[in-house]
LUMVEXVEX-456114 format. One record per residue: residue in three letters; residue number from 0; y negated, x negated, z of N, C-alpha, C in turn. Coordinates in nm, 3 decimals. Example, Ala and Ser with C-alpha at 12.3 -4.5 7.8 and 13.67 -1.06 7.14 Angstrom:
! LUMVEXVEX-456114
    r    k      nyy      nxx      nzz     cayy     caxx     cazz      cyy      cxx      czz
  ala    0    0.569   -1.319    0.780    0.450   -1.230    0.780    0.330   -1.320    0.780
  ser    1    0.225   -1.285    0.708    0.106   -1.367    0.714   -0.003   -1.290    0.787
END
This chain:
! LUMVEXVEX-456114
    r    k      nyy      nxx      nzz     cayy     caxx     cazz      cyy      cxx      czz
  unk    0    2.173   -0.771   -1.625    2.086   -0.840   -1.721    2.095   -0.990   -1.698
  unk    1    2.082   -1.101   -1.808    2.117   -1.200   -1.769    2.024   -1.286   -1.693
  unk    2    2.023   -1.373   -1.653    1.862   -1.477   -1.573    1.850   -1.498   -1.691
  unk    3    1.820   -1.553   -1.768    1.748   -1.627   -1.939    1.689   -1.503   -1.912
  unk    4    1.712   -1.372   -1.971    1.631   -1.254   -2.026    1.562   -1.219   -1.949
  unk    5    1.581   -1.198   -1.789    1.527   -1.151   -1.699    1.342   -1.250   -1.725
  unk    6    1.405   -1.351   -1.730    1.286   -1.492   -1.682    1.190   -1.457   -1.798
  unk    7    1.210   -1.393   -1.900    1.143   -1.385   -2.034    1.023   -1.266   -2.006
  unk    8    1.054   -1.226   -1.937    0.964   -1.118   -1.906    0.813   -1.141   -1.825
  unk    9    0.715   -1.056   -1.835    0.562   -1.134   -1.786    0.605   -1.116   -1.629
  unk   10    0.526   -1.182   -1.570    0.551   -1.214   -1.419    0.646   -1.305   -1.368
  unk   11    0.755   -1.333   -1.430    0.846   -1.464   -1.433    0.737   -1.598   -1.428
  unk   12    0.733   -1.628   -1.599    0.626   -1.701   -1.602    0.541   -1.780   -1.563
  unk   13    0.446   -1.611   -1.553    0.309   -1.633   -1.485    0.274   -1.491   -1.445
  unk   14    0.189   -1.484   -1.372    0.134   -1.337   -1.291    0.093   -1.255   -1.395
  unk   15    0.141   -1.167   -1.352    0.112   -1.017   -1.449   -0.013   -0.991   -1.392
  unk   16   -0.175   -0.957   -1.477   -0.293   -0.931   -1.485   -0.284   -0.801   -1.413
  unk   17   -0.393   -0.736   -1.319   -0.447   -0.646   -1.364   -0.458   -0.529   -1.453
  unk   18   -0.509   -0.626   -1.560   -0.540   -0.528   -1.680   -0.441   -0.532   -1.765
  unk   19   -0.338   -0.603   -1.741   -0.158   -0.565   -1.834   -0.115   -0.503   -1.728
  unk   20   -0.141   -0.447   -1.608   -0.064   -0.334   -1.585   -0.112   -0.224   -1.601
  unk   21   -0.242   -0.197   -1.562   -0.285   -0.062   -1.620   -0.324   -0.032   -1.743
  unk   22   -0.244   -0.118   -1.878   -0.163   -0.076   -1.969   -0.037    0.070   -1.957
  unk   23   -0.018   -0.013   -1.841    0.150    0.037   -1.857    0.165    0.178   -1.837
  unk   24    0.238    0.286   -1.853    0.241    0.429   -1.825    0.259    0.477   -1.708
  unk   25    0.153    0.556   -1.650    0.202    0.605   -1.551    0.306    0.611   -1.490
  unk   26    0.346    0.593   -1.374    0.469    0.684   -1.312    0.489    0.678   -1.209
  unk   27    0.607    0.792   -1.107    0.563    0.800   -1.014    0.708    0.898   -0.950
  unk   28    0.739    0.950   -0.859    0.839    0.968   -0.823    0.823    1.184   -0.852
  unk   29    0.954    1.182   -0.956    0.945    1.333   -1.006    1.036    1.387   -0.928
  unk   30    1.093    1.377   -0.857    1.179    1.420   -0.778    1.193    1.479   -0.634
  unk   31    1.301    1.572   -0.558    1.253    1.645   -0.471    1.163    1.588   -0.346
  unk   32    1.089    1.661   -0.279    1.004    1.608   -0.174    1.027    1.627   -0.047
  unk   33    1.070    1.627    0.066    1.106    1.702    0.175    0.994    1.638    0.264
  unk   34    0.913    1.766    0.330    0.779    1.695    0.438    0.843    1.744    0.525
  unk   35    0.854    1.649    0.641    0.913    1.654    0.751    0.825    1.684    0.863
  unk   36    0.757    1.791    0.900    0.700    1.798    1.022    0.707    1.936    1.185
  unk   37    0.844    1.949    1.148    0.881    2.042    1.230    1.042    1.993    1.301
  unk   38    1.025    1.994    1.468    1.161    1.961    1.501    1.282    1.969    1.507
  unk   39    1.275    2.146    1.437    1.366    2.193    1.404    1.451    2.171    1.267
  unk   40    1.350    2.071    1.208    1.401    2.100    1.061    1.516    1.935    1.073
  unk   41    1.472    1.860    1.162    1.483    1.724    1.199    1.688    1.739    1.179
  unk   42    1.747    1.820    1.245    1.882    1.768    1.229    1.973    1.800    1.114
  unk   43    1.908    1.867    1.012    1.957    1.927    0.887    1.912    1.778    0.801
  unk   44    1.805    1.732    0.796    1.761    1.634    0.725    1.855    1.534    0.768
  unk   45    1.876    1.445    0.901    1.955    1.343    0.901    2.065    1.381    0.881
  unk   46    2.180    1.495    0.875    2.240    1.531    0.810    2.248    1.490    0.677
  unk   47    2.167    1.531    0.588    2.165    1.472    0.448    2.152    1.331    0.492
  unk   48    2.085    1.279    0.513    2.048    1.128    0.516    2.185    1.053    0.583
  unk   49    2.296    1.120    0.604    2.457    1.051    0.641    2.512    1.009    0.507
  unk   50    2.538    0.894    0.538    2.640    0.853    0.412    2.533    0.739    0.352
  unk   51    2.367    0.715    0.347    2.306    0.619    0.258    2.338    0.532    0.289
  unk   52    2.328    0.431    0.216    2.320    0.343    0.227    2.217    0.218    0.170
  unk   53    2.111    0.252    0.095    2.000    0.233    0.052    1.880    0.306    0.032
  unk   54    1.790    0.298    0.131    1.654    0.386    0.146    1.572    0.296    0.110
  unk   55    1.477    0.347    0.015    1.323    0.280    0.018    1.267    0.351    0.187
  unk   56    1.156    0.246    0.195    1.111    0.244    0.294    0.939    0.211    0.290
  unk   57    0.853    0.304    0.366    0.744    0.332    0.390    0.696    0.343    0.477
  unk   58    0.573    0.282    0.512    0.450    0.435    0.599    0.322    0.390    0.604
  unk   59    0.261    0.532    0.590    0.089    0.541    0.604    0.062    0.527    0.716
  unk   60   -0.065    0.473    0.777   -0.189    0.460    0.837   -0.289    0.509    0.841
  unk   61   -0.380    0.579    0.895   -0.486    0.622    0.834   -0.613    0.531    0.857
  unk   62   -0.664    0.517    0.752   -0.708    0.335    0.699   -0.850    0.357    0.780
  unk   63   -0.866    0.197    0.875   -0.995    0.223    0.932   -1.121    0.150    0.868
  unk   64   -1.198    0.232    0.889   -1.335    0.179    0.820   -1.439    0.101    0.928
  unk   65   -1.438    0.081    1.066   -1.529    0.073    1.106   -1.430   -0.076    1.205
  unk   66   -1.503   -0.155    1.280   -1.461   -0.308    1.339   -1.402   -0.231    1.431
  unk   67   -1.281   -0.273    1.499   -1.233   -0.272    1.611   -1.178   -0.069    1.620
  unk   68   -1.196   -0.049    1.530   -1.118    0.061    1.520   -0.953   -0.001    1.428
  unk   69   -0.865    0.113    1.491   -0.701    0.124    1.490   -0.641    0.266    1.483
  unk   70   -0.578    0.266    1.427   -0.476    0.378    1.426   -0.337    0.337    1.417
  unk   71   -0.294    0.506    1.504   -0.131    0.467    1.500   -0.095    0.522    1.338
  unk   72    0.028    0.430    1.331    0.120    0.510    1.208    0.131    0.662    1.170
  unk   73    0.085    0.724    1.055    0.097    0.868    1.015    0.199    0.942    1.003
  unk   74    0.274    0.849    0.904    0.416    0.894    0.805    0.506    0.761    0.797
  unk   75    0.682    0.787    0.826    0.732    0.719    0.764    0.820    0.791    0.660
  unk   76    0.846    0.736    0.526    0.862    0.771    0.431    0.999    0.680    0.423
  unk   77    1.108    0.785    0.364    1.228    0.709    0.339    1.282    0.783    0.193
  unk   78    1.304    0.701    0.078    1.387    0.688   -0.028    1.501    0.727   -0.041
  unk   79    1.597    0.827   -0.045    1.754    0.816   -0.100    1.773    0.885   -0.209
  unk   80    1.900    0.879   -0.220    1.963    0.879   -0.352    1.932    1.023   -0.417
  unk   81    1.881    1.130   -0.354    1.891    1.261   -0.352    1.741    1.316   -0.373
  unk   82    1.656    1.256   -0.292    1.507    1.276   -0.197    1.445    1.176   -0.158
  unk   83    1.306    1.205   -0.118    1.227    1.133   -0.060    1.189    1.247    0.050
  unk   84    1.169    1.190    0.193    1.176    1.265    0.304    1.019    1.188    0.361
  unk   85    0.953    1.258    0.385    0.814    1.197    0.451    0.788    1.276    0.597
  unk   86    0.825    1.203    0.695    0.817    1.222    0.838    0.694    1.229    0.866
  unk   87    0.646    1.341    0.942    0.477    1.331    0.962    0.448    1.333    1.152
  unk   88    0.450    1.182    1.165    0.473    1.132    1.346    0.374    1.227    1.418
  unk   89    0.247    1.227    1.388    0.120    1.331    1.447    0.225    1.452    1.519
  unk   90    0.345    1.500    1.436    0.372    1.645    1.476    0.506    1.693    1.505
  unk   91    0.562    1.501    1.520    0.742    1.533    1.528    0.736    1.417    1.626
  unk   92    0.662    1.315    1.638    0.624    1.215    1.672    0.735    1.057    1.607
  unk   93    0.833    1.015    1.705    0.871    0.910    1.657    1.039    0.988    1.682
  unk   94    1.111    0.987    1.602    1.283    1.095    1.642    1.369    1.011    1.662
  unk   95    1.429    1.000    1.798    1.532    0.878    1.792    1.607    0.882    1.709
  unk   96    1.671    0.973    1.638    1.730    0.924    1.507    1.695    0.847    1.367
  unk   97    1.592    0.882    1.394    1.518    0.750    1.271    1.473    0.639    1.338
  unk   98    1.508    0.630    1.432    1.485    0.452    1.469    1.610    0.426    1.474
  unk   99    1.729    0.506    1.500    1.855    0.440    1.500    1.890    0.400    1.314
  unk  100    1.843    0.483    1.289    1.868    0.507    1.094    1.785    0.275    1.076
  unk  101    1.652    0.282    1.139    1.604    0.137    1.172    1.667    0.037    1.180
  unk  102    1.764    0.110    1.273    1.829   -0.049    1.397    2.005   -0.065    1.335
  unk  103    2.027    0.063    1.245    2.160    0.067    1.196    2.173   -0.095    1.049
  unk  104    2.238   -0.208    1.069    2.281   -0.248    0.994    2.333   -0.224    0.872
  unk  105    2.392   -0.132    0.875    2.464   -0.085    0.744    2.392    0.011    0.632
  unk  106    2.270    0.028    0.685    2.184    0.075    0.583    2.078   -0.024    0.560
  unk  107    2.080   -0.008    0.424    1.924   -0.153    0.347    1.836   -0.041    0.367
  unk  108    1.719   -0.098    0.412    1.550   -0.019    0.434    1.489   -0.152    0.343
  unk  109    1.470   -0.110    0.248    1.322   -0.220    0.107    1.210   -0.140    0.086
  unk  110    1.136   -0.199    0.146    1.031   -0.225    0.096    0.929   -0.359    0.137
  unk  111    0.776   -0.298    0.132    0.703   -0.431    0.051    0.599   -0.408    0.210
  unk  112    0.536   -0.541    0.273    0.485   -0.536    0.407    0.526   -0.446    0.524
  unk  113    0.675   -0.525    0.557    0.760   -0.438    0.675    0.719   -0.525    0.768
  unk  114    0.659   -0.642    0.787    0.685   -0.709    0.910    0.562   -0.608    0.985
  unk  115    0.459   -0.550    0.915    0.322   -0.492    0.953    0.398   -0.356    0.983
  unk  116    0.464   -0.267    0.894    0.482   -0.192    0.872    0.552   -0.140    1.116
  unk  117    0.656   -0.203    1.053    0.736   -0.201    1.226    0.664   -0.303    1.298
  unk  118    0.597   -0.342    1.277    0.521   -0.389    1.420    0.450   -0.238    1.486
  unk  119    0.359   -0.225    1.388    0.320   -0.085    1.403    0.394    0.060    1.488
  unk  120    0.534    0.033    1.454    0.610    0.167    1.399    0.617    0.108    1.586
  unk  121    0.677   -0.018    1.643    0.691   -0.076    1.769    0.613   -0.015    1.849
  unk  122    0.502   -0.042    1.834    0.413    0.055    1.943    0.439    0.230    1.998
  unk  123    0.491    0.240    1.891    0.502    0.400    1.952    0.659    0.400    2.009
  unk  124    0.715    0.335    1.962    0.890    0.330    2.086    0.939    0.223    1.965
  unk  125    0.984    0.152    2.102    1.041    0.008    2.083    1.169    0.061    2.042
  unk  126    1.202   -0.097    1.933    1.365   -0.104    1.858    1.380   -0.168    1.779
  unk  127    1.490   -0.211    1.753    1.532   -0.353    1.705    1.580   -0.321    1.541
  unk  128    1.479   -0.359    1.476    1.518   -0.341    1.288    1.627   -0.394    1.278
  unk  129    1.715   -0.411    1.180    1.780   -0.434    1.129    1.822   -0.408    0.964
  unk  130    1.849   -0.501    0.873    1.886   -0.450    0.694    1.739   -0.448    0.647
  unk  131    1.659   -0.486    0.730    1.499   -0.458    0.651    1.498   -0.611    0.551
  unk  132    1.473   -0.496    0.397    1.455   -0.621    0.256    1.334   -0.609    0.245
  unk  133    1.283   -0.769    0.269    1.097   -0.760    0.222    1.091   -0.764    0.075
  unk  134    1.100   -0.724   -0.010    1.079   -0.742   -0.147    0.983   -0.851   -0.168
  unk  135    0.879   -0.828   -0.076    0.767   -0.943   -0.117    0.840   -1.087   -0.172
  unk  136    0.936   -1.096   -0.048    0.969   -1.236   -0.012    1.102   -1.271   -0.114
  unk  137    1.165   -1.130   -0.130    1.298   -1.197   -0.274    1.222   -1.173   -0.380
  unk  138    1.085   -1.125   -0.411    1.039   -1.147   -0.522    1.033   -1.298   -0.536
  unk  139    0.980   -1.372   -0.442    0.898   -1.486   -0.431    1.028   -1.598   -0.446
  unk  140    1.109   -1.555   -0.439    1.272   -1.642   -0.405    1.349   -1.629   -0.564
  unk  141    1.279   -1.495   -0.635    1.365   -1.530   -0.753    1.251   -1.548   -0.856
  unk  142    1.132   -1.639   -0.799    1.082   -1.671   -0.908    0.983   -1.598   -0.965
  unk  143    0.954   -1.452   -0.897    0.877   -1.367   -0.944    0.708   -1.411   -0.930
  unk  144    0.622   -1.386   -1.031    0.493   -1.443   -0.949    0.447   -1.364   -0.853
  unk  145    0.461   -1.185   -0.925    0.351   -1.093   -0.832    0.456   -1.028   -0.735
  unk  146    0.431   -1.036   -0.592    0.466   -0.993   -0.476    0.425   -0.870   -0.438
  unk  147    0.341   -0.784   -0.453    0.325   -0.679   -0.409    0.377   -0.482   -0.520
  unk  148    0.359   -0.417   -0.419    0.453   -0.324   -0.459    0.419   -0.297   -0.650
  unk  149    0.285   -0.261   -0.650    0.215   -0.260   -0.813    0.297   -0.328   -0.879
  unk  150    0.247   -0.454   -0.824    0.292   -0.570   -0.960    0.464   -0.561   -0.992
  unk  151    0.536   -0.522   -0.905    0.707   -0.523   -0.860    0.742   -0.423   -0.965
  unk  152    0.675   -0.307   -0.945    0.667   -0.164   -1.025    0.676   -0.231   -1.172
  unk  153    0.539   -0.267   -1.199    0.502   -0.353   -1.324    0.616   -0.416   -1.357
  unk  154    0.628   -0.556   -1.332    0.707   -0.574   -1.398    0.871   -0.542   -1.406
  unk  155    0.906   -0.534   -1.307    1.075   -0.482   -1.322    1.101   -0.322   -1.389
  unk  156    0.969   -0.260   -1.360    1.032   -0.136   -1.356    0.982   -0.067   -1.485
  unk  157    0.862   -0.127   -1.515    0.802   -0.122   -1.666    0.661   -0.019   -1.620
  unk  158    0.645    0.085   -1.527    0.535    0.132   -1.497    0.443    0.067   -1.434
  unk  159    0.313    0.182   -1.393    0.202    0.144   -1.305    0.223    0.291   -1.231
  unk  160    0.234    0.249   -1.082    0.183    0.329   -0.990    0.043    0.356   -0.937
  unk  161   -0.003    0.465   -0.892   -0.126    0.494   -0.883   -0.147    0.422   -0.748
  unk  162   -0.279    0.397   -0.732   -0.336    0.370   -0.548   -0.467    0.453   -0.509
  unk  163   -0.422    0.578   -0.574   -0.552    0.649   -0.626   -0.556    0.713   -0.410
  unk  164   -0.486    0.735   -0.403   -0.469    0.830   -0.242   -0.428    0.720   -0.106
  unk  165   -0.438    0.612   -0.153   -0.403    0.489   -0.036   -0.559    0.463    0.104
  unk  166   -0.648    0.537    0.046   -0.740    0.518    0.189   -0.762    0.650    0.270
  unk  167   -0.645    0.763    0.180   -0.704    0.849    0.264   -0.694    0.958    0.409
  unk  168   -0.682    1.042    0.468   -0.660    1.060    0.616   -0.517    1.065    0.578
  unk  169   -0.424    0.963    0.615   -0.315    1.010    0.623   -0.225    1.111    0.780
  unk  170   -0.333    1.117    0.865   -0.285    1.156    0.950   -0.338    1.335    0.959
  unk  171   -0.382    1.375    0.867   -0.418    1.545    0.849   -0.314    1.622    0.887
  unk  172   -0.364    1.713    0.932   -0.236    1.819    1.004   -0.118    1.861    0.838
  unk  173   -0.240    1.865    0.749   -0.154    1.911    0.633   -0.184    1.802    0.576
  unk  174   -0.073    1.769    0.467   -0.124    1.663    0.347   -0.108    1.732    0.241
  unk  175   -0.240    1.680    0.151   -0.224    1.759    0.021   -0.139    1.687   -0.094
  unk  176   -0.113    1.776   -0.224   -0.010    1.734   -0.327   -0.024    1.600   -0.366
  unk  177   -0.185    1.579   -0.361   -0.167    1.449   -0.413   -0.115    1.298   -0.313
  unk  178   -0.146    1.328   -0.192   -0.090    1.280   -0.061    0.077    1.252   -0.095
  unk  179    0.082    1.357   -0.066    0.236    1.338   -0.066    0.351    1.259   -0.186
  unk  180    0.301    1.331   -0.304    0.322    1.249   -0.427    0.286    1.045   -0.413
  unk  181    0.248    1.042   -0.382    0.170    0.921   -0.403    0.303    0.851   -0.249
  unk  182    0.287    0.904   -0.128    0.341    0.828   -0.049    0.496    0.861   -0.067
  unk  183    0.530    0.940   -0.156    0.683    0.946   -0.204    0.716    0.853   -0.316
  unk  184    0.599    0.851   -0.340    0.599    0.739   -0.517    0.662    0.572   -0.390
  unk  185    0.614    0.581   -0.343    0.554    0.393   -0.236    0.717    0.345   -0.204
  unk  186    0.762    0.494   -0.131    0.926    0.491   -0.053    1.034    0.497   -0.175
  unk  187    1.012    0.584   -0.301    1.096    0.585   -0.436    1.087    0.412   -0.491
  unk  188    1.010    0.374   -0.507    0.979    0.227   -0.545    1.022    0.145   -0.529
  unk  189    0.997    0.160   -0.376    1.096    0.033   -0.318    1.218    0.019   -0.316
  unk  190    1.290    0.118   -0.319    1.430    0.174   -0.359    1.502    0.158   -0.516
  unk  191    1.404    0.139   -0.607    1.438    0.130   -0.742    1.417   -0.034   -0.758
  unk  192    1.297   -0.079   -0.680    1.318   -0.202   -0.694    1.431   -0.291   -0.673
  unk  193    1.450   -0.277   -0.550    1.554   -0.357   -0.456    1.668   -0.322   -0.560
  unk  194    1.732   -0.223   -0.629    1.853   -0.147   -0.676    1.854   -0.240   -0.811
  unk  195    1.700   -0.285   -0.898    1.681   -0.278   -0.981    1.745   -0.432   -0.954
  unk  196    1.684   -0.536   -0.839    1.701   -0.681   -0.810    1.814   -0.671   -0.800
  unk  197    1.914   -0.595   -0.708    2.044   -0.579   -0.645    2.141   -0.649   -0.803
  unk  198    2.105   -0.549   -0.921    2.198   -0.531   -1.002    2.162   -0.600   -1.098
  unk  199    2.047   -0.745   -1.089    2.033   -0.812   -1.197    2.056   -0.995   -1.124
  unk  200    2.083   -0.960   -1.015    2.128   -1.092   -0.935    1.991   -1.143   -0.868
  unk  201    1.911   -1.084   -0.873    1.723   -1.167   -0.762    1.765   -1.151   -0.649
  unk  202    1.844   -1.092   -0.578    1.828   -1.120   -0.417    1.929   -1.170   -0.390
END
């Protein structure tokens, strides 16, 4: 798409509202789901996950309500071309192969608040990122007004994603449909974004 046309669009401009995005139509990631919380299931999955080379990238918290309360990381959630795979740490914990999948160069990990995201992910076993795209920050580089994942959705992608399931236990032994949907929607996103910037010249 060209820069002139791209720039024509709301959020170029000026910041896309609020209330012009939840205009926009739903949407959300329709595609297969793989919940990752058994160790056995762990070497069939990175199996598939050989060969990406662009993952959206995620993870929940389970959000604290009270001062001086913390939690560790729930889920990390990764994007490919095939699936969205949602790792559930509580019950596999942290798999050295997905921190190497981290520290591997040759795969892009995008998404939107990674510096928080792996600081976090740090505490439970140290390792050195590498290929991590903040979207925030090539939004902000090509001019975009709104930086965060919504607004990114919004305008590049033409939907609104929900934040209907973002406070809730993400660390439950089980997660329910709407759980999962929602934190597959976060890791699909970032993946369409970055793909979407990749192939219109923003990053």
């Amino acid at each position: 798409m060209p820069d002139s046309m791209v720039k024509e669009k709301k959020g170029f401009s000026r910041k896309m509202m609020a209330e012009e995005i939840n205009l926009l139509p739903l949407g959300g990631y329709a595609g297969e789901i793989v919940v990752v919380n058994k160790k056995d299931e762990l070497e069939a999955v990175f199996v598939e996950l050989d060969g990406e080379t662009v993952l959206g990238f995620d993870t929940e918290t389970r959000p604290s309500f009270h001062k001086g309360e913390d939690h560790k990381p729930a889920l990390i959630q990764l994007a490919s071309s095939k699936k969205v795979y949602i790792f559930q740490l509580r019950r596999i914990f942290f798999p050295a192969k997905l921190k190497k999948i981290l520290e591997n160069p040759d795969i892009v990990k995008a998404g939107v608040a990674l510096e928080y995201d792996i600081c976090k992910l740090k505490n439970l076993r140290p390792f050195q990122e590498a290929s991590m795209v903040e979207l925030s920050k090539a939004a902000a580089q090509a001019g975009i007004q709104n930086h965060g994942l919504r607004g990114l959705a919004a305008i590049l992608l033409g939907i609104r994603i929900s934040k209907g399931a973002s406070t809730s236990n993400w660390a439950a032994h089980n997660l329910t449909p709407a759980q999962i949907r929602y934190a597959a929607t976060d890791a699909w996103v970032g993946r369409e974004i970055y793909l979407y910037m990749a192939a219109g010249g923003l990053l």
